[in-house]
N, C-alpha and C positions, 0 to 999 in steps of 0.2 A: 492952668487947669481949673476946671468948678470946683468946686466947693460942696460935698454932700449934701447938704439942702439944695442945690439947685441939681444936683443929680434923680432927687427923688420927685421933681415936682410932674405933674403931667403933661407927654407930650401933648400940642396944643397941634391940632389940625389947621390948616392955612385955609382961607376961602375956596382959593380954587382947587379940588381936590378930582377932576374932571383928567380925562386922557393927556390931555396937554401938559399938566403938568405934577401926573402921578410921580411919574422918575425921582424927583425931590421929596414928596411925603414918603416914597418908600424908603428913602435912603433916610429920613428922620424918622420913621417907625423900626427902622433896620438899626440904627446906631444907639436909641434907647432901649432895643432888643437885647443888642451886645454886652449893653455896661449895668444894665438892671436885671433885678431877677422879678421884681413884679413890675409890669409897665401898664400904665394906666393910661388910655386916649381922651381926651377932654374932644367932643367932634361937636362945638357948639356954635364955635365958628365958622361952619362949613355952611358956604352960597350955593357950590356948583358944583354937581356929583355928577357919577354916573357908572357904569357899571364895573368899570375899572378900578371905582374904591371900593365897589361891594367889593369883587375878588382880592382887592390886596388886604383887606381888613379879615375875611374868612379866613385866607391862606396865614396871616398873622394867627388868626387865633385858635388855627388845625396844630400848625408851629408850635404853639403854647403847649397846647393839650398833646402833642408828641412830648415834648420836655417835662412836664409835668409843672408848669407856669403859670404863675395868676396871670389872663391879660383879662381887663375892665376898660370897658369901653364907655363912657359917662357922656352926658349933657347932648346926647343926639338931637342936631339943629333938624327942622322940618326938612328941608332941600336933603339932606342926608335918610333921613327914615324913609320919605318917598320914595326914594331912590329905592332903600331897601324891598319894599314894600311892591314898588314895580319888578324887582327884580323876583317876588314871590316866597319872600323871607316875612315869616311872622314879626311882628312887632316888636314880641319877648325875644327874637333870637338875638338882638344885640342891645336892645337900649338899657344903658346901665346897669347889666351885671353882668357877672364873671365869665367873658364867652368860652372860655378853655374849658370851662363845666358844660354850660348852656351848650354847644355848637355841635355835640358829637354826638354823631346820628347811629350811632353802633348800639346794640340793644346786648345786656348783658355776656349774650351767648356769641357776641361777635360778630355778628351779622349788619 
């Protein structure tokens, strides 16, 4: 079993974070979902995106903001922000801070 300090450290995005081989980062975004109460993404290592990590990283951190969960998403490599950015996502909506804050688009009266 880890060891607390390696439970807390951040999960690390893999290069290829593209349709091919989303399956695996969801299942290592989903497992450090499980065993942490605040999960932090480090996506600095990411080559090769596309609109499939935009949706899995939103629905992670609608997730969040359902549960009432820090998720932070830090170190957005270029290939990843463009990604964002083609996808029509402001620049502040995910690079490095708390998108469980940041991502909800509900205006006080719920709408």
């Amino acid at each position: 079993m880890d060891n607390a300090e390696d439970l807390k450290r951040p999960v690390q995005l893999p290069a290829d974070c593209s349709i091919g081989a989303i399956r695996g980062v969801y299942e290592m975004v989903r497992d450090a979902f499980r065993r942490e109460s605040r999960v932090e993404i480090d996506c600095s290592g990411v080559d090769k995106a596309d609109v499939t990590s935009v949706q899995l990283l939103l629905s992670t951190a609608k997730t969040a903001t359902l549960e009432g969960r820090p998720l932070v998403l830090t170190a957005l490599s270029p290939s990843l922000r463009t990604t964002f950015e083609r996808a029509g996502l402001p620049d502040e909506t995910m690079g490095g801070q708390s998108v469980s804050q940041q991502n909800n688009p509900q205006h006080s009266d719920g709408t």
